[in-house]
C-alpha angles and dihedrals in degrees: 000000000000088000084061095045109066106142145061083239099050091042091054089047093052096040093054084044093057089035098061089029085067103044092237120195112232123204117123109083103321128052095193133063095236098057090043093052091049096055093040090054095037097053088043097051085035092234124145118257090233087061122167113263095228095053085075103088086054105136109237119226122237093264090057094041090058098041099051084042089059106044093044092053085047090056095052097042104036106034099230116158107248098238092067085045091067093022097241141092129189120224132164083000098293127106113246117178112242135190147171080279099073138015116279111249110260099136119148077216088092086071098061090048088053088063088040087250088295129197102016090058089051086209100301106136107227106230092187114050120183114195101190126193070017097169105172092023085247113132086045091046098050088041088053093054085050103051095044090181091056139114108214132201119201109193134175140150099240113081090205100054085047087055089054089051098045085058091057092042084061083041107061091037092252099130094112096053098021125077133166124219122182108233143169088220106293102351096098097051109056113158086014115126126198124195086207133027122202131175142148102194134175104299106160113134110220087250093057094040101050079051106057123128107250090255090079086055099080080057122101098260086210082069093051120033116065107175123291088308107037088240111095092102097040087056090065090051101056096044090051108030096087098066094048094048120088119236104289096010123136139217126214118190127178114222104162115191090357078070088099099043086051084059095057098041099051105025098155086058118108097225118170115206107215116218127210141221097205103038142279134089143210110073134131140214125203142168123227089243102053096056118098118262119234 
């Protein structure tokens, strides 16, 4: 095989080919083979997605040959998201490592940090910044590149998802704003204010779950599941976040398809759904002075 495949070109053709061929789930950054494909071949080789055109027809060594071999025959039979395959995920337009110890990055809350969290902040620029469940450290860290003037937490329950965000938190230069603190929700962080919230927390309901193509399997299910309903977390959330928000702060919470159980369980909360130009749902949007107080 690899003697027939000598090209980028060849290589991304035979890649969409084994890719739709296997009936492959994609969720985790891409939603197309071809895509899929691109960035798998592109983070492998270490070429820029935006790659010249011409640059196609470069020949790959044999150590390229192998190793995109490899990784795309591990993607089809094992079911591994590509982006722990090469060990990156791109979110907000900025690389964060991920591994099989956190979630890989795929939150329409990039969206939201793109506009600077507009209009719900009204152009105040948050100083304190809390990115709770945070996994990758991706959501603080964005946040963190956009406020440049913030001090950001990033807090979760997993030791180990805290350790891969601690590493993109080296990575992007951030040591002197951004700071990790395990946590079980709030409980780590008792007399600390924010003057935004963030989290995108578990949030899987055990239908859904049970559900799931086999690609969200090589996630950490402590990232996904969250009770019968998915909101088991979220509950916490809701009941704590007051008293850790600063006068006039907000909290913004992803819940995806839990959105409607969330509805029925809170009905006299103001929560305003945020909709998207560029896809994605589920997410919430609440002032500090409409939660409920302990």
């Amino acid at each position: 095989m690899s003697t027939e495949l000598e090209t980028v070109r060849d290589f991304l053709r035979w890649a969409i080919s084994r890719f739709g061929e296997a009936d492959l789930y994609y969720g985790h950054g891409t939603d197309n083979a071809q895509d899929e494909a691109w960035f798998l071949l592109c983070s492998a080789l270490k070429l820029p997605f935006d790659l010249d055109g011409r640059l196609l027809d470069g020949r790959l060594t044999k150590d390229e040959r192998e190793r995109v071999l490899a990784l795309v025959e591990r993607r089809v039979s094992e079911r591994i998201p590509a982006a722990y395959l090469v060990g990156e995920a791109w979110f907000a337009g900025l690389p964060f490592h991920v591994d099989e110890r956190v979630l890989v990055p795929r939150s329409p809350i990039a969206e939201l940090i793109d506009v600077g969290f507009e209009p719900w902040l009204g152009g105040r620029e948050p100083r304190t910044i809390l990115d709770l469940c945070t996994g990758s450290g991706c959501i603080g860290i964005a946040c963190a590149m956009a406020f440049p003037y913030a001090s950001v937490v990033l807090s979760d329950l997993s030791e180990d998802a805290l350790a891969v965000a601690q590493s993109n938190i080296v990575r992007h230069g951030l040591r002197d704003r951004v700071n990790t603190v395990q946590s079980d929700v709030f409980s780590g962080l008792k007399g600390q204010q924010f003057d935004l919230i963030v989290s995108n927390p578990p949030y899987v309901d055990a239908q859904d779950l049970a559900a799931m193509p086999q690609e969200y399997h090589a996630e950490p299910p402590l990232g996904l599941g969250s009770g019968s309903d998915g909101l088991n977390i979220t509950r916490q959330i809701l009941q704590a976040a007051r008293e850790h928000l600063t006068e006039g702060g907000l909290l913004i919470v992803e819940v995806g398809n839990s959105g409607a159980a969330l509805e029925e369980a809170y009905p006299e909360l103001p929560l305003t759904w945020v909709e998207f130009e560029h896809g994605g749902h589920g997410v919430f949007v609440i002032a500090r002075e409409d939660l409920p107080a302990l």
